[in-house]
C-alpha positions as CSV (number, residue, x, y, z in Angstrom):
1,X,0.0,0.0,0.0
2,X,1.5,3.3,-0.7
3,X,0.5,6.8,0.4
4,X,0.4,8.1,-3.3
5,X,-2.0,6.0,-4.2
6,X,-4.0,6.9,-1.1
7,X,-3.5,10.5,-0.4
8,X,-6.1,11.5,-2.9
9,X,-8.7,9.5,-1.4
10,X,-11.8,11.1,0.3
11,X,-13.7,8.7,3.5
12,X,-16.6,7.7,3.0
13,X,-19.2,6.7,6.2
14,X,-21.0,3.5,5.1
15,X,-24.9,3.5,6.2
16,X,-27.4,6.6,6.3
17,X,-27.6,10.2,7.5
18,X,-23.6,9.5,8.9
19,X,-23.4,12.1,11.9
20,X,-20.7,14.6,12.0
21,X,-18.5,14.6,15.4
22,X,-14.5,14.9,15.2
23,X,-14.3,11.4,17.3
24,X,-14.3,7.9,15.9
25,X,-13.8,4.6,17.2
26,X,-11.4,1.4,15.3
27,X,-9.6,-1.5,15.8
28,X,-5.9,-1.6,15.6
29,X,-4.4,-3.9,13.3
30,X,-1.1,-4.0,12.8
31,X,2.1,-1.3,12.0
32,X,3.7,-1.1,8.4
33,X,5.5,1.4,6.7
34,X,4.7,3.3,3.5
35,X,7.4,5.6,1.0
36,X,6.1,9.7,0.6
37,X,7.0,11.7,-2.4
38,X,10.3,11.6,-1.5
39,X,11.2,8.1,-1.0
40,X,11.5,8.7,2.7
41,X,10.2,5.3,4.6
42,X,6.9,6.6,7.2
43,X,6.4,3.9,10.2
44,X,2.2,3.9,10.0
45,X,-0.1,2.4,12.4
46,X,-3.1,0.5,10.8
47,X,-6.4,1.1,12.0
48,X,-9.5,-0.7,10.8
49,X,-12.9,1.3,10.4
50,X,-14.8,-1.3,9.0
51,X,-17.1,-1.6,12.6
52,X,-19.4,1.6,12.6
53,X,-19.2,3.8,15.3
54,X,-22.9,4.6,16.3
55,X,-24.4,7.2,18.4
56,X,-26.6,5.1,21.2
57,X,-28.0,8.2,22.8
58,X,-28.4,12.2,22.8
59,X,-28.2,14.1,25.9
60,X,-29.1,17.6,26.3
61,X,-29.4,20.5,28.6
62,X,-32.7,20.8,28.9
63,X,-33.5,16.7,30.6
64,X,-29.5,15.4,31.3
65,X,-28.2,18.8,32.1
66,X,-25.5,18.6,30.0
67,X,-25.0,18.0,26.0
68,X,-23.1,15.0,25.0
69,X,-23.8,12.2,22.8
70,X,-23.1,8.1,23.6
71,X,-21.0,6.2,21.2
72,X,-21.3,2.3,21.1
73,X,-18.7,0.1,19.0
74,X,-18.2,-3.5,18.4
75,X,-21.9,-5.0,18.6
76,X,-22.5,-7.7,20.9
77,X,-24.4,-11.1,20.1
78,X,-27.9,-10.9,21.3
79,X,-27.6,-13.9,23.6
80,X,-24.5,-11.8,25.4
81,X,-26.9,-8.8,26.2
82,X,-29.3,-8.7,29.4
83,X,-32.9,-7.4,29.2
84,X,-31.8,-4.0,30.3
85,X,-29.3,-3.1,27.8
86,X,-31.5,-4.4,25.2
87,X,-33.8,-2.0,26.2
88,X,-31.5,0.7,25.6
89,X,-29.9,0.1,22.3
90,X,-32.8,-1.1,20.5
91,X,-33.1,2.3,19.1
92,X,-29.9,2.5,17.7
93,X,-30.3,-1.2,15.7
94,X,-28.5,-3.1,18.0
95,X,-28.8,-5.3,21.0
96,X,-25.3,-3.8,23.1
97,X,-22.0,-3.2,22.6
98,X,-18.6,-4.1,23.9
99,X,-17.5,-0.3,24.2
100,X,-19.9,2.4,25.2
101,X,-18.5,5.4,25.9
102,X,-19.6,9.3,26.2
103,X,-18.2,12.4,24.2
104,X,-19.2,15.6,25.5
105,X,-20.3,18.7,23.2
106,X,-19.9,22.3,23.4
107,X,-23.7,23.0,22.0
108,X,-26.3,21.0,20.9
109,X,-26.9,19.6,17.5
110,X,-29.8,19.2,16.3
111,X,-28.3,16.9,13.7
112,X,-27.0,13.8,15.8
113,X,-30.0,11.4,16.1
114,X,-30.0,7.9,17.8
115,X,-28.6,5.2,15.0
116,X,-26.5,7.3,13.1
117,X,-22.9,5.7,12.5
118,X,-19.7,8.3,12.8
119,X,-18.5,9.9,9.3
120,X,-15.3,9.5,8.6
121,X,-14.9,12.5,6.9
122,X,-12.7,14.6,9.1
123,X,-9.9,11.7,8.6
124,X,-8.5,13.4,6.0
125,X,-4.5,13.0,5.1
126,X,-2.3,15.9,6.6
127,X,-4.5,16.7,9.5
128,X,-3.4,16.0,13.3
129,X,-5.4,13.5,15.3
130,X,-5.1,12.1,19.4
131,X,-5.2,8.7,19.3
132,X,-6.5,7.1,22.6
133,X,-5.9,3.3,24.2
134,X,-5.3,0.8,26.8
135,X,-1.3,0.1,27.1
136,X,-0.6,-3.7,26.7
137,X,-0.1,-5.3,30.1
138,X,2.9,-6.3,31.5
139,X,2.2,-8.5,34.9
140,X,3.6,-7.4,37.9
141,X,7.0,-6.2,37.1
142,X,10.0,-4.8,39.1
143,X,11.4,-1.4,39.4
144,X,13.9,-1.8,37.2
145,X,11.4,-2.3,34.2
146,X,9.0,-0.3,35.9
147,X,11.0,2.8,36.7
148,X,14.2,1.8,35.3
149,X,16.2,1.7,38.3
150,X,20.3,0.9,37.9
151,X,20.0,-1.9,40.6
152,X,22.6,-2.9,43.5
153,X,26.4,-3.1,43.0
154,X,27.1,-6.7,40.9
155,X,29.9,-7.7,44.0
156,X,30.1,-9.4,46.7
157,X,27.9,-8.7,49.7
158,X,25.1,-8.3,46.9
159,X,23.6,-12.4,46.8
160,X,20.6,-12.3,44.8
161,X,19.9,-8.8,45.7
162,X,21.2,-7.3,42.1
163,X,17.6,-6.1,40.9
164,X,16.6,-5.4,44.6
165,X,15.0,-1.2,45.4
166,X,16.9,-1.2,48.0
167,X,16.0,1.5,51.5
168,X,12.4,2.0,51.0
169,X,11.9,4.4,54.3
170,X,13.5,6.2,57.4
171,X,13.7,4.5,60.9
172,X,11.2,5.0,63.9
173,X,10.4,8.1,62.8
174,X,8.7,8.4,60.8
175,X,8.5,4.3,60.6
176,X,6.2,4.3,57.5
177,X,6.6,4.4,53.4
178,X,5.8,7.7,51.9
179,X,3.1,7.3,49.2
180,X,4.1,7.8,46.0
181,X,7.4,5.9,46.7
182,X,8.5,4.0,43.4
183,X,7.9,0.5,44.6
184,X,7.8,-2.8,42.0
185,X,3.6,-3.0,41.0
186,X,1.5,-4.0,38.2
187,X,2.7,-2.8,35.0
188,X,0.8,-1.8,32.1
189,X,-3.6,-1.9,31.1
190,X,-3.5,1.8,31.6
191,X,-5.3,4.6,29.6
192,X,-3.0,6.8,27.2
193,X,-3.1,9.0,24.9
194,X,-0.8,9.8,22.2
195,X,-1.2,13.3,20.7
196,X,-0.7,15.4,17.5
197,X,-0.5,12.1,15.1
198,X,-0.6,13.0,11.6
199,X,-3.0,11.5,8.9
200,X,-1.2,9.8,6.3
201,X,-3.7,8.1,4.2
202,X,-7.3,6.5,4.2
203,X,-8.0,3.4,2.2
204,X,-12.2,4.3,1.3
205,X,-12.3,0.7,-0.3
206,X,-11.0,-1.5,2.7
207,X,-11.8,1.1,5.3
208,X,-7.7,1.4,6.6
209,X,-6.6,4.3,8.1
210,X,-2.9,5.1,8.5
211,X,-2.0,7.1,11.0
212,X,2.0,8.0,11.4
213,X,3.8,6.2,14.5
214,X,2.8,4.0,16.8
215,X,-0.3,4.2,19.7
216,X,-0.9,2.7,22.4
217,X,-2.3,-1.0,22.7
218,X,-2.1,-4.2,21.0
219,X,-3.2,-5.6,17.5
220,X,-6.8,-5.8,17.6
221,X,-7.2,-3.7,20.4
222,X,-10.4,-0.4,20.6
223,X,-8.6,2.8,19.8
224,X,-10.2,6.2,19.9
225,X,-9.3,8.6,17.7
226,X,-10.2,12.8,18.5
227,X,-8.8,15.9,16.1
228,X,-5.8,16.7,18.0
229,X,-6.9,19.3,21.1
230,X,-3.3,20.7,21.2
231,X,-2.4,21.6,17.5
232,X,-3.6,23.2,15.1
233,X,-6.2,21.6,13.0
234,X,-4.4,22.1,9.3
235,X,-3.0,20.4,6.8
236,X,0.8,19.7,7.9
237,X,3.4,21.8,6.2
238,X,5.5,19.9,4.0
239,X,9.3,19.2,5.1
């Protein structure tokens, strides 16, 4: 796959009246690299579209106090769903989904109805996205890996103690650990967000979006992707 090829193509949401929102939900599949204009190799992150994004439910001021809309992605099975969660997605054509999760407006619009998939359309190459995930987990882990300690002198006096923290508090007084103090723990399934990620290219035919470096999670993993909240929402400049 290569970006010229790609670079001129415009998304397209599948299904009717797609809703306009800068916030879509995918699935990562994989990293690859693709060749610019200039024979330069671009490390890209894959990220299918080909699951809908659908808005399960419109809040506003006036009953919620508050305007957001609810996204769903990745229906479930029917037989996976209880009674009340049916209840609540029936009106967006499905019986639940494995990820449900609110984005909050700035106004109302009177636009976004209950059903409606996400467009793709603000996925356009050049243009600077946040991409959103759950880091892969890493078991409980030491703090060399975790915090990348140097570990104890390799000589003698140090048996089996080489990867060891070390002092961890005072004496008597205060005779407690401080909080915060950088301790071996469980290591990874965390939240993160990786900002101002630039657009490369969007595959309309196989639904593919490339988006330049890597984010956080593993392959086949929920990703959300925002326009980027810190940059400027432009085409990049060219290098």
């Amino acid at each position: 796959m290569s970006e010229n090829n790609l670079e001129n193509q415009t998304p397209e949401a599948s299904g009717q009246s797609a809703a306009s929102l800068p916030v879509i939900y995918g699935v990562k599949a994989g990293m690859t690299r693709v060749y610019d204009d200039e024979g330069r190799s671009v490390p890209v992150t894959v990220v299918s579209l080909q699951e809908n994004t659908v808005i399960t439910q419109v809040k506003t001021t006036e009953k919620d106090g508050y305007t957001s809309v609810q996204l769903g992605f990745r229906t479930k099975k029917a037989q996976r769903v209880n009674k009340a969660t049916k209840g609540h997605f029936q009106k967006a054509g499905a019986p639940g989904f494995y990820h449900v999760e609110e984005y909050r407006l700035a106004k109302a619009d009177p636009a976004l109805a209950v059903g409606s998939p996400i467009s793709t359309d603000f996925l356009t190459p050049g243009l600077f996205v946040d991409v959103q995930g759950t880091t892969k987990g890493k078991g409980f882990q030491g703090v060399v890996k975790v915090w990348n300690f140097g570990g104890q002198p390799a000589t003698h006096g140090h048996s089996v103690s080489h990867r060891s923290p070390g002092s961890i508090g005072n004496r008597a007084d205060p005779g407690r650990v401080f909080p915060g103090k950088k301790m071996a723990k469980h290591m990874g399934m965390d939240k993160q967000s990786t900002q101002n990620l630039k657009v490369v290219a969007y595959d309309s035919e196989n639904k593919l979006l490339l988006i330049e470096g890597a984010v956080p999670g593993a392959k086949s993993w929920t990703v959300r992707i925002t326009k980027a909240a810190k940059k400027a929402n432009t085409k990049a400049k060219a290098k």
